[in-house]
N, C-alpha and C positions, 0 to 999 in steps of 0.2 A: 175380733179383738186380738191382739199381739199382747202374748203371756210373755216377758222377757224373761221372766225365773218364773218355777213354781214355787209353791208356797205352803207350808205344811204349819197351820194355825193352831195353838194347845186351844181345846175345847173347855179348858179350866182354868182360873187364874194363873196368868203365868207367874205369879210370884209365887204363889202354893208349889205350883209344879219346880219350880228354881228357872224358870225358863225367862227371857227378859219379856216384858211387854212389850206388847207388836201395836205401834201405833199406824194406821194408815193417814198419812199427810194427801191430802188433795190438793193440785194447786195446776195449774195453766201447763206447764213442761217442766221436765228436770234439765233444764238449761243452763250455763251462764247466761245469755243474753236477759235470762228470767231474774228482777232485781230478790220476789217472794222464792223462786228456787233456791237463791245464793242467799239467802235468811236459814231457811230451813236446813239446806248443808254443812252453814257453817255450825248448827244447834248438832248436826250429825258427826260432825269431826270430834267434838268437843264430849258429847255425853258416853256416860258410860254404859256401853251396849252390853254387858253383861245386865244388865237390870233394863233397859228402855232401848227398840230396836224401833227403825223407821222403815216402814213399805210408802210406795207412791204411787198416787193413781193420777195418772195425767193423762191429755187429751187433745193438746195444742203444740204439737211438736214446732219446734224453732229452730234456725241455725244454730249451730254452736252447742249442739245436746252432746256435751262432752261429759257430765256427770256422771250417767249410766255405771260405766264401769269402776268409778270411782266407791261409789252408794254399795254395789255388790263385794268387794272388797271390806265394807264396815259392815258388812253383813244387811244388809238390806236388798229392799228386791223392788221392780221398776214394771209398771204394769200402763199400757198405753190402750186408751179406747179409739174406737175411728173417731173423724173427726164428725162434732154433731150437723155441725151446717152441710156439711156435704154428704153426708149418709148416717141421716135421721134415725131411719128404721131401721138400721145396724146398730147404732149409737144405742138404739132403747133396747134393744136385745142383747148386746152385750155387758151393758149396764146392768141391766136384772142378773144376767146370767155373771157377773163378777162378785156382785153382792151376795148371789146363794151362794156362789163355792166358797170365798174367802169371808169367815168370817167374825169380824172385827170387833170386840168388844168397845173400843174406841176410836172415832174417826176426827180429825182434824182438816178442818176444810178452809183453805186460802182464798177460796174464788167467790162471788157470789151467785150466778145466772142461774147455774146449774144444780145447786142444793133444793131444790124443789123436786127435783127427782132422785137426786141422794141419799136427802136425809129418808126420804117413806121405806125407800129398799135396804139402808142399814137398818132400820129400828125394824122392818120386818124380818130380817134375818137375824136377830139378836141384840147391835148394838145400844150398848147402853150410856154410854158417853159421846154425844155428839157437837164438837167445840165448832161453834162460828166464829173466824177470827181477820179483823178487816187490817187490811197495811193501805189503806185510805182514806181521806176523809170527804170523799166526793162518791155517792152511788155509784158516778158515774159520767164519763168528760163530754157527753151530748145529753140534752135533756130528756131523749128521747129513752137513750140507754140507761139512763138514771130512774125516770119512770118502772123501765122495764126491771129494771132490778129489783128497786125497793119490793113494786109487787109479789116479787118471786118469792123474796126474801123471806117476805111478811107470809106466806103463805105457808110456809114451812115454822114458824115464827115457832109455835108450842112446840117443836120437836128438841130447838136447841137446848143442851142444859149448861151449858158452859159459853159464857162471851168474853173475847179478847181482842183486844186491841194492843197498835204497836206503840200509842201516843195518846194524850188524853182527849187531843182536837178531834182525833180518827175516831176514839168509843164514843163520845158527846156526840159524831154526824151521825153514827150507826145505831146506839142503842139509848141514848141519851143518859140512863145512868144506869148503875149494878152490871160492870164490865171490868175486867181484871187488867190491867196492862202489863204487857210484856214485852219490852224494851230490846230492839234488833241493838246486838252487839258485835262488835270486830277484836280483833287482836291487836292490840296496839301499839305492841312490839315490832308485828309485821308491818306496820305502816310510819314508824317512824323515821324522823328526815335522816338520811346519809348523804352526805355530802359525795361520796364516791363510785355510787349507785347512778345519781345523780347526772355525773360525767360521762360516766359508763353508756348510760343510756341514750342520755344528749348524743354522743359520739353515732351511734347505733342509728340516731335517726337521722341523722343529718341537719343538728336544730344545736351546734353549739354556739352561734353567735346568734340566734333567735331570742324574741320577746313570747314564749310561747303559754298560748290559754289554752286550757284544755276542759275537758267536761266527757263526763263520761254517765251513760243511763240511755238505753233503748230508744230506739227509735218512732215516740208513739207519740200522739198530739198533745198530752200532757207535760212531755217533756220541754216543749216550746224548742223545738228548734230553729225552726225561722224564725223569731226574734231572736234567740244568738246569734245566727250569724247577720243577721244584721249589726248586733254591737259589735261583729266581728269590721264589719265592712268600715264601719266609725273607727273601730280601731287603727285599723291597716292604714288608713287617711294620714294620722296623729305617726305612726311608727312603722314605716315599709317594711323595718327587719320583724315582725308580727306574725305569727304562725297558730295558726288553730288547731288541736288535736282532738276527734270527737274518738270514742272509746265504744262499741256497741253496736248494734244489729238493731232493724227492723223494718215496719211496712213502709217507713217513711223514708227511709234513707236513699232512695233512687232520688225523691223527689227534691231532698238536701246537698242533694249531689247536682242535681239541677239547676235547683237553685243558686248554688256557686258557681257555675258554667257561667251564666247568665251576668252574673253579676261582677265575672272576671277573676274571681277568688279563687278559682281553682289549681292555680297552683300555692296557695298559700292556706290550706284547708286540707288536712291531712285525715283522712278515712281509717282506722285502723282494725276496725271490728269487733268483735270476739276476742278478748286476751284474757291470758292467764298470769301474766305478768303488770294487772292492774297497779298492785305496789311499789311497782317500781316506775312506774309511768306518773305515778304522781309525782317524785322525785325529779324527773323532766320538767315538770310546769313551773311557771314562773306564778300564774294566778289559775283559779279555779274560778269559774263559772256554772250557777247553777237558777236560772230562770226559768222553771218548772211553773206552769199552772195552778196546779196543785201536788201536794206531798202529804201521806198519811205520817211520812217518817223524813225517809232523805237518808238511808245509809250511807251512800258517797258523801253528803255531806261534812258526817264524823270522822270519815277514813281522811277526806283530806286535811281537815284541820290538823289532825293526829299526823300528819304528814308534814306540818309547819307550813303550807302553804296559807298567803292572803286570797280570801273568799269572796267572790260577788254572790249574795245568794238573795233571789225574789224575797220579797215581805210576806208569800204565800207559806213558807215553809214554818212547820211548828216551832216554838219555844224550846223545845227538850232538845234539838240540836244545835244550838246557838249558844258555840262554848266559848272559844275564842278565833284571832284574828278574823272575824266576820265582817261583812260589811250585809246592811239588807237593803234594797232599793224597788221602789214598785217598777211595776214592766209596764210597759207599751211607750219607754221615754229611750230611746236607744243611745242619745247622744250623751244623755245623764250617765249611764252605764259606763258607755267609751271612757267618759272624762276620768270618773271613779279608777276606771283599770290605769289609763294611764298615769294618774295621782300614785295609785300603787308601785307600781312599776320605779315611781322614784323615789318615796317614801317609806319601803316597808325593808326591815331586815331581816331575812328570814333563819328562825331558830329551830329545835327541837320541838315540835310541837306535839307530840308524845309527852314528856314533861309539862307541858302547859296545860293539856286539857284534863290530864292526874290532879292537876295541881289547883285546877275547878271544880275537882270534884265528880271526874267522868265515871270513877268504879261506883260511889253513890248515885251514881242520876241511876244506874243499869245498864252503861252501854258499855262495857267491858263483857267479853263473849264467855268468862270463865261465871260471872254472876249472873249473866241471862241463861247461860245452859243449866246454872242449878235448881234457880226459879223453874222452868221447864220440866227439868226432870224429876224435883219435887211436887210439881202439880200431876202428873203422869202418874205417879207410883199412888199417891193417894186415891188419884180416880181410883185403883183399881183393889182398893181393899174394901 
């Protein structure tokens, strides 16, 4: 196993001690490309690490694990197991051997597969708080993976003593009911519209006289990427100046890169990856697209509203992010979509839209990052008295 820091755990409450609580977060990579890394980061930027500090235990390194030294900086610490699929009997031996040395009165676990073997090795090494907390409302996007999970789930089922969810659709598939929500929040300062950012960026890309859709979230089968860019292909039909900007990393993205080869879009299909400058990219689009299969939440979805952009977003995506200019339409109709973007395209003015989702009500619903970080760190400190 790769120790990136060591780690020196108070053996006594750290609030007795004055020391902050050492939460370990589980979850897939400390990625951006990771949507649950970029949850959990931004609750890291935000809380007060004098009283609540976050450790990480990851497993699934991805491109783009630019967080690392960012987490060590707020004082936290970044702990990577091998990977399980490819060396099992390393994975199960340094797994034991993580849980005896570091040890955690509270662990926070994002993933599902693998708490079948988590949760038995924290509760035998001490911990006493073990939160299960889903950011979907699908097991699982194959039925087969869905299968496999619930089982696991279920198997560890008496150990959890804390359940969270990030939406009420997500707790209802997981737990059906006695499940706390806690509500992914952004800054919504950082993402409101500038008209001169806007330009700035346009300029940078080469997209100022463009009709440009953008979408942005990992490259994984949930995301539906080949039906966007098929309402890409509708589009481009309807308006040649049309330009696609996908935002994100993943297994799939060779195959979407292919897919627009094929289909002739390749120059009019722009790849961008891994950024750091998502909010200002939103300020580039003209429309946002977002036909997901399924969504336990949809973070991007809040960010772009909050950005004043008009929304294509599937009828899959929950109710708590459906604040304004949204449009919802079901999937597998590609030409319905096209139509929808182009209608936009000449009907919509775009405002402030920072001001508008305020003005719905966004810091009540929970997705303002300063009310999600206290809910958080008020659940934390009480665990621990």
């Amino acid at each position: 196993m790769e120790q990136k820091n060591d780690v020196v755990l108070p053996k006594k409450s750290a609030i007795n001690s004055k020391q902050p609580v050492r939460i370990l977060q589980i979850c897939d990579s400390v990625s951006r490309g990771s949507g649950v890394a970029h949850v959990i980061f931004n609750w890291h930027t935000q809380i007060d690490t004098t009283k609540v500090q976050f450790d990480y235990l990851t497993f699934f390194p991805l491109s783009g694990n630019d967080l690392d030294e960012k987490i060590v900086k707020l004082g936290g610490k970044v702990y990577e197991l091998p990977h399980p699929f490819r060396s099992p009997v390393k994975f199960l031996r340094e797994s034991y051997r993580f849980f005896k040395t570091h040890r955690y009165q509270t662990i926070h676990s994002h993933i599902t597969h693998l708490n079948f073997l988590f949760y038995p090795l924290a509760k035998m090494f001490g911990a006493k708080n073990i939160i299960q907390h889903t950011h979907t409302a699908k097991w699982g996007i194959t039925r087969k993976s869905a299968v496999r999970n619930c089982l696991l789930v279920h198997a560890v089922w008496p150990l959890i003593t804390h359940k969270l969810a990030c939406s009420a659709v997500a707790g209802e598939a997981f737990y059906g009911k006695n499940f706390r929500i806690v509500k992914n929040g952004i800054n919504t300062e950082k993402f409101a519209y500038n008209p001169q950012v806007r330009a700035q960026k346009r300029q940078s890309l080469g997209l100022e006289n463009a009709f440009v859709l953008g979408h942005v979230g990992r490259f994984s089968p949930e995301k539906n990427h080949q039906f966007l860019l098929d309402v890409f292909a509708e589009v481009a039909i309807k308006d040649p100046t049309a330009r696609l900007v996908l935002v994100g990393t993943g297994p799939l993205e060779q195959k979407i890169k292919d897919s627009a080869l094929q289909k002739g879009l390749q120059d009019k299909v722009i790849f961008l990856g891994v950024r750091k400058d998502v909010n200002e990219l939103y300020q580039a689009f003209d429309v946002f697209i977002f036909p997901s299969l399924q969504e336990g939440f949809g973070l991007v979805a809040i960010e772009a509203q909050t950005a004043g952009l008009p929304c294509v977003f599937a009828d899959t995506l929950p109710k708590e992010v459906l604040v304004c200019n949204f449009n919802t339409l079901p999937l597998h109709n590609a030409p319905l979509w096209a139509d929808k973007i182009i209608d936009l395209k000449k009907n919509f003015n775009r405002c402030n839209g920072e001001q508008a989702v305020r003005a719905a009500g966004l810091c009540e619903k929970g997705f303002d990052i300063r009310q999600t970080v206290k809910q958080i760190q008020d659940f934390y400190l009480e665990l621990e008295k």
